[in-house]
C-alpha positions in Angstrom: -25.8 -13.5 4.6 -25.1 -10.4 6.2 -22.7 -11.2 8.8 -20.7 -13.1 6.1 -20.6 -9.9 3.6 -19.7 -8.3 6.7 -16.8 -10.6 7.4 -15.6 -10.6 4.5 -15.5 -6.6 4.5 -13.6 -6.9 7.7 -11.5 -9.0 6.2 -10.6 -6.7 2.8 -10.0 -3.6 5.4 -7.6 -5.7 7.2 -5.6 -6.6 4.2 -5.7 -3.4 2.8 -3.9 -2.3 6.0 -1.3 -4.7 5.3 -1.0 -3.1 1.9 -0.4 0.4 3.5 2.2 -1.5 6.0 4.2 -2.9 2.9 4.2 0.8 1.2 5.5 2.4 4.0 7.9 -0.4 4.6 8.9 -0.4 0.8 9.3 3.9 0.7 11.5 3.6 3.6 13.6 0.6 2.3 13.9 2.4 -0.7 15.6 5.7 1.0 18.0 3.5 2.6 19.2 1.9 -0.1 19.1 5.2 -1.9 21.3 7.1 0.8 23.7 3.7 1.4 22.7 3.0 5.0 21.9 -0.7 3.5 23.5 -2.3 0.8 21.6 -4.9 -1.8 24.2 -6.6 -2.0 23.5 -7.9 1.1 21.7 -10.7 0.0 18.4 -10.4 2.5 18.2 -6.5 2.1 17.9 -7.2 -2.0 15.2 -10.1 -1.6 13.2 -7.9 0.6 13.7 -5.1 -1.5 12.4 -7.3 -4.8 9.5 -8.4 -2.9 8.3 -5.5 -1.8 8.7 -3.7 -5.1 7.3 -6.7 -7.1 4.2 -6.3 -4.9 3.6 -2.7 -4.7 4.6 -1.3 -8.4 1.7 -2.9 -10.1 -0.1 -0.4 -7.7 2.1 2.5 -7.7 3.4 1.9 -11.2 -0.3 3.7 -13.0 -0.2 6.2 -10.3 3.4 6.9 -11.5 2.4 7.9 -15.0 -0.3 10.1 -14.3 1.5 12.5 -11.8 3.9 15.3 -12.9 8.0 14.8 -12.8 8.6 16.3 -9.2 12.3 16.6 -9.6 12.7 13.2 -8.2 10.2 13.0 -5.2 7.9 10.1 -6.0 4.6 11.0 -4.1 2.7 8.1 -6.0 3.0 6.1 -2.3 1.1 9.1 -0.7 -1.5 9.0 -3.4 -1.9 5.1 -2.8 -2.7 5.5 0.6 -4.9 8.0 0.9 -6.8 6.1 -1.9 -6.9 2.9 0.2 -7.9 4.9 3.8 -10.8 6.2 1.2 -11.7 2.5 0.3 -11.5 1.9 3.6 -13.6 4.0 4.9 -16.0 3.3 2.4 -16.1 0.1 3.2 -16.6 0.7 7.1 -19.9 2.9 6.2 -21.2 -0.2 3.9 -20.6 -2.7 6.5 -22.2 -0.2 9.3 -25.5 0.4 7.0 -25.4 -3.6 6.0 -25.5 -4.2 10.6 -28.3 -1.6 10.6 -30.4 -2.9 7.7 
């Protein structure tokens, strides 16, 4: 039982550093389409760009109404990720105690 818990919190860590991969990934996308180095209306550039927002906003969007207007710099993906390196983290020291128990 306790190998498989701590599988299966190897397994949550891993996929929450996916998550911070596709934030970074979608912050940056979003600067080049906002300063025209890519164009979505290239057809690839625009599905990536739907995907990743479709994926992340439901994470960034609550995080978005709680912070200040910053006169247009959106640190709600900073905020994300710190809060996922905490879960992570977190979920290191649980899976460390469960190995030592």
């Amino acid at each position: 039982m306790t190998h498989t818990a701590v599988g299966l919190i190897g397994f949550i860590i891993y996929v929450l550093q996916l998550l911070i991969w596709l934030i970074i990934i979608q912050a940056i996308l979003s600067w080049l389409i906002a300063f025209n180095v890519v164009n979505t209306s290239n057809r690839f550039v625009d599905a990536v760009a739907t995907g990743l927002d479709r994926l992340t906003a439901p994470l960034l969007h609550p995080i978005r109404r709680l912070l200040p207007d910053m006169g247009g710099i959106d640190f709600s993906p900073l905020l994300l990720i710190l809060g996922i390196i905490l879960l992570q983290r977190l979920l290191e020291g649980l899976a460390r105690d469960m190995m030592l128990a």
